[in-house]
C-alpha positions, 0 to 999 in steps of 0.5 A, spaced: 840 541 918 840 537 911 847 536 911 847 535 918 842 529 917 846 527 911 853 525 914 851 523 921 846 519 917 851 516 913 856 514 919 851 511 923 849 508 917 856 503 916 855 503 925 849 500 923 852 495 918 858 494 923 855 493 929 851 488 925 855 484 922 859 484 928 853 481 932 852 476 926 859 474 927 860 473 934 851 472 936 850 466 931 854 461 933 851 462 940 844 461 938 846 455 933 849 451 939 843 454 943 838 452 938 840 445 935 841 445 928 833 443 926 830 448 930 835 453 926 833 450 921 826 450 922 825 458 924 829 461 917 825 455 913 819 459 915 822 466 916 824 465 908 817 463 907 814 469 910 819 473 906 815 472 900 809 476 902 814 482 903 812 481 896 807 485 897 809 491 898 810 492 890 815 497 891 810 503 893 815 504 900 820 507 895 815 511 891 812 514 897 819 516 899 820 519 893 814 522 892 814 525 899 820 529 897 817 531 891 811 535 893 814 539 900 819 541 894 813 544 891 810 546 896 803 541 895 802 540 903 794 538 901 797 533 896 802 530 900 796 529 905 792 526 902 797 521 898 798 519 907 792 518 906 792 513 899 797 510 901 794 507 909 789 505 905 792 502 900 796 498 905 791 496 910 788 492 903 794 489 902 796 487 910 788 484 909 791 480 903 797 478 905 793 475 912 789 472 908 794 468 903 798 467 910 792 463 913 792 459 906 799 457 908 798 456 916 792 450 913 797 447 908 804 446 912 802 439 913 802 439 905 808 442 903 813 440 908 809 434 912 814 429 907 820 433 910 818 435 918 816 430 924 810 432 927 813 436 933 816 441 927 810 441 924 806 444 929 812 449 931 811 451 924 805 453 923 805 456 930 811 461 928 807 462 921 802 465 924 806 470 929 809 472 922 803 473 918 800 476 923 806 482 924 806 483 917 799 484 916 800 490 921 807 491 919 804 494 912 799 500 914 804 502 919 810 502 914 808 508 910 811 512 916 818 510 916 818 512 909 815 518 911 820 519 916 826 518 911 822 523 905 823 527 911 831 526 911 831 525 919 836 519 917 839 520 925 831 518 928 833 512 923 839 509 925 839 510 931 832 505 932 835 500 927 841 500 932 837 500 938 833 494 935 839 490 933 841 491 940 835 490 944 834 484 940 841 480 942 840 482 948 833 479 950 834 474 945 841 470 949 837 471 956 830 466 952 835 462 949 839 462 957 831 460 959 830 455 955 826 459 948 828 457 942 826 458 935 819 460 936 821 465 942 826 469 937 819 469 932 815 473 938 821 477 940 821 480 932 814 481 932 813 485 938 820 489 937 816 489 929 811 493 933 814 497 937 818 499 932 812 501 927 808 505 934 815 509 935 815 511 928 807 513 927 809 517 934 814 521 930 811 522 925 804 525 928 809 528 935 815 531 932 814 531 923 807 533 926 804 530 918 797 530 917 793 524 914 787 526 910 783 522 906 779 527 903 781 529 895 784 522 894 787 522 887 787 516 883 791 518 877 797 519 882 797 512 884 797 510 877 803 514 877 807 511 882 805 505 880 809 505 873 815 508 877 814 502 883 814 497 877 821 496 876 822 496 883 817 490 884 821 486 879 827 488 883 824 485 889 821 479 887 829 477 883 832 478 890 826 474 894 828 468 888 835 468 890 835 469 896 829 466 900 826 459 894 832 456 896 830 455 904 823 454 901 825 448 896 830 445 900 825 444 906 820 441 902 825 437 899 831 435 904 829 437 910 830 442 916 838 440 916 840 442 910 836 449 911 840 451 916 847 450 911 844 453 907 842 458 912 849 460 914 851 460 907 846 466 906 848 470 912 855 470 909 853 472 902 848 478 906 854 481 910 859 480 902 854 484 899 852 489 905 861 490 905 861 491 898 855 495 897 856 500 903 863 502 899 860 503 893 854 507 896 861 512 898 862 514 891 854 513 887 851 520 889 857 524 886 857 519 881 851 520 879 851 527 879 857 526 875 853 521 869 848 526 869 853 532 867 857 528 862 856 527 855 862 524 853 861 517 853 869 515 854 870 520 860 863 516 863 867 509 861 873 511 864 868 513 870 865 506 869 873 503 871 875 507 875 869 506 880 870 498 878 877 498 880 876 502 887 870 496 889 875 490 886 880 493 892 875 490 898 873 485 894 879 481 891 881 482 899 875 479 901 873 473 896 881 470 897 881 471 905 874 467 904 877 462 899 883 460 904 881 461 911 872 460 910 872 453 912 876 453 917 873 459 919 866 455 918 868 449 923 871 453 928 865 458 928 858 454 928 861 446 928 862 441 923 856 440 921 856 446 917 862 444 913 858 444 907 855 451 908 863 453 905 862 451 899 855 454 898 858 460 901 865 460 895 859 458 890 855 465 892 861 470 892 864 469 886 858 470 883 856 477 886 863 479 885 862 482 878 856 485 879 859 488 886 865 491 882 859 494 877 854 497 881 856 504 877 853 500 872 846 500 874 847 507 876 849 509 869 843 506 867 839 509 871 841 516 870 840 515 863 833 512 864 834 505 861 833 501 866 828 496 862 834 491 860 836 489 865 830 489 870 827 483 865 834 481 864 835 480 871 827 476 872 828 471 866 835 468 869 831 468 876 826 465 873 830 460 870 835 459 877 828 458 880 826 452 875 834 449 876 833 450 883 828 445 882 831 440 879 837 440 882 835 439 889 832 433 889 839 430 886 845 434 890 841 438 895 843 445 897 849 444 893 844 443 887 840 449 889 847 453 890 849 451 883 843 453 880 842 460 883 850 463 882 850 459 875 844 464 873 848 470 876 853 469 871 849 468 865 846 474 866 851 479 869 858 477 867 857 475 860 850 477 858 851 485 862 857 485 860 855 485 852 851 490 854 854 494 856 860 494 851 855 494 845 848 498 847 852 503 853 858 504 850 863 502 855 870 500 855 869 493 857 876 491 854 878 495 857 876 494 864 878 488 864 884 489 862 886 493 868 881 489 873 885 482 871 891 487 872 889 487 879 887 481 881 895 478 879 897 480 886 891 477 889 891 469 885 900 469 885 898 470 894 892 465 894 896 459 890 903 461 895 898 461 901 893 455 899 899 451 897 904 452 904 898 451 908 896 443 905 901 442 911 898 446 916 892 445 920 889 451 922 883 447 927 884 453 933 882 459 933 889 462 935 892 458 929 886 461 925 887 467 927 895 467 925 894 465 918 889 470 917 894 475 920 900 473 916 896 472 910 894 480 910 901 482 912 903 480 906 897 480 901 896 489 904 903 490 902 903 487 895 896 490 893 898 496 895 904 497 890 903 492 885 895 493 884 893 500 886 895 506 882 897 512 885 889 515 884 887 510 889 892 510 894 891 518 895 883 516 896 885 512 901 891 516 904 887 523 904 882 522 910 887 519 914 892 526 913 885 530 914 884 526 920 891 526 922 892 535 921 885 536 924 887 531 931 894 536 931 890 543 930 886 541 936 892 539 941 895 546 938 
């Protein structure tokens, strides 16, 4: 049943990812037009405000995962409950505290955003913001179920609500933009679909898993306890919401709504890079892991490291070159002219991300060894000093500055400083990795510069053009990368699904 769980938890997964980025792509542009360009930028400018009280959770919902896991294995059913228990507690304090810093923010829009807002999009904003404090100030209490839920490896129920929610939200959504709802109907939409979601999980737990909450023989040293183990991954929270939310932030208190909604779109783009490249990954790192914990010799985990790095530079190198050539036609034509500058940010996001997304066997490798304190710091100082540059930057260049500013930090820390590290303190070949990485990207840069250069006379300013230069660009670069590039070990990676699939489709018709 487990293993069950496991693979169609798995395929549901990239369904999930899928069906996601495909409403992404072909939803957004619809709603950008719908909306206006203010009136989006309005809603993810409070959106990446409210974020931060996400903040909150310090990390607690992956502990009660794992902790969860740990007392059915040993069978410490009491111990589990009252944990349940701790925890409703625990978050109904936190939910209390973050309604609270919510009411503080609603009473101090006019302060923080009255320079940038006309008097109409203030009052929008303090009306979304406090339908957003008010969902998550429940959605804490409420999320210890969910996490139960995925302790418990019913990975189906899971997906399946977070597709149909997907789903349902689209759907609904088109017929309010349709009527005349804008930005803050999308905002009661997602806390009434926030709450039905939390009512459906509180019913699976107590109907189907039939768990007990007790609040009897509480243990406070166990919440000591995963309060260390959560620590890293509060840290890891908080550099993710620096990143990814303060730039919406600062550019609204600074340029205006505008300039949030470009620089909105770059992030959606570098939300689907990420969860492309990372969904690829993910195939690979449980074995990994496995792999790591049972291998002592330091050059096989190294060979491991390469092998791993040169798989994930496969879909990435793809991606970066397609979007480097064909992104800003693709931007025009898909949300308009105006967000022409959104490429740019764009560009700037993924050739940071590239290297640490070719490297994610890195934090595994970390992990496995329990040494995960370097870069947990590492990565929050260069957050902090991307905060204090996005700052500075702002005000003179805009979300251009604010992009410079994040991928700048992201550089520093992953390419140059971790690289260090890991050749020096972990002992990986890094030498040697890039060595076979730059091997690699030949094909990749000798294509971009041919295309970049025969396309100076072409205008691919419709969709069919577009179409037809990403398709011929693929014809050629697939080829090539698929000859040049890859090694045989690759290749067969890719070619022995398909022969299982094929072999398992004739033993049927047989």
């Amino acid at each position: 049943m487990a293993i069950n769980q496991l693979k169609a938890g798995a395929l549901l997964s990239y369904l999930v990812l899928g069906v996601s980025n495909i409403v992404g792509l072909l939803y957004t542009p619809y709603m950008l037009r719908m909306m206006g360009k203010s009136e989006y930028g309005l809603y993810a400018l409070v959106g990446s405000v409210i974020a931060y009280l996400t903040i909150l959770d310090f990390g607690f919902g992956n502990a009660i995962i794992r902790y969860t896991a740990k007392f059915r294995a040993e069978g410490k059913l009491e111990e589990q409950n009252s944990m349940f228990g701790l925890f409703i507690i625990l978050y109904s304090i936190i939910g209390l505290l973050s309604f609270l810093i919510g009411l503080v923010l609603y009473f101090n829009v006019e302060y923080l955003f009255g320079e940038t807002m006309s008097l109409d999009e203030l009052g929008k904003a303090k009306i979304m913001m406090l339908l957003m404090v008010f969902n998550i100030a429940f959605t804490f209490p409420l999320s210890i179920f969910g996490s139960i839920i995925s302790a418990y490896e019913n990975f189906v129920f899971v997906k399946v609500v977070a597709l149909s929610r997907i789903i349902l939200n689209t759907l609904i959504m088109i017929l309010l933009l349709e009527i005349g709802y804008r930005a803050i109907g999308m905002v009661v939409l997602a806390t009434i679909l926030n709450l039905l979601t939390l009512a459906i999980n509180f019913w699976y737990c107590k109907s189907k898993i039939k768990i007990k909450v007790s609040f009897k023989n509480m243990q406070l040293g166990l919440l000591k306890e995963i309060s260390i183990y959560s620590f890293y991954i509060f840290l890891i929270i908080i550099i993710d919401k620096v990143y990814w939310s303060t730039g919406q932030f600062i550019l609204g208190m600074y340029i205006g709504t505008a300039a949030v909604a470009v620089f909105a779109v770059a992030i959606q783009f570098q939300g689907m890079f990420m969860g492309m490249s990372l969904a690829i990954s993910g195939v690979f790192l449980p074995k990994v892991t496995r792999m790591i914990t049972k291998l002592n010799n330091e050059v096989e985990i190294s060979n491991l490291f390469i092998r791993t790095g040169r798989i994930q530079f496969i879909i990435i190198a793809f991606i970066l070159s397609g979007f480097l050539l064909f992104g800003k036609q693709f931007i025009v034509l898909w949300a308009g002219p105006d967000y022409r500058e959104a490429y740019s940010i764009t560009v700037l996001f993924f050739i940071a991300l590239s290297i640490p997304l070719i490297q994610t066997l890195g934090m595994t490798i970390l992990q496995a060894r329990n040494q995960m304190k370097f870069r947990s710091w590492l990565y929050f100082f260069m957050a902090i000093v991307s905060l204090i540059m996005q700052f500075i930057l702002v005000k003179k260049y805009g979300g251009i500055g604010v992009a410079y500013a994040i991928s700048g930090a992201l550089i520093l820390g992953n390419v140059f400083i971790m690289n260090i590290y890991y050749h020096k303190k972990q002992a990986l070949n890094m030498i040697k990795f890039w060595t076979e990485i730059l091997k690699m990207a030949v094909v990749p840069f000798v294509i971009a510069v041919i295309t970049h250069l025969s396309l100076m006379n072409f205008n691919l300013n419709t969709p069919v053009k577009l179409f037809y230069g990403i398709v011929i660009y693929s014809v050629i670069y697939l080829p090539l990368f698929w000859f040049i590039s890859m090694n045989s070990y690759e290749r067969e990676l890719i070619l022995n699904p398909i022969r299982r699939l094929t072999l398992k489709k004739i033993n049927t018709k047989n």
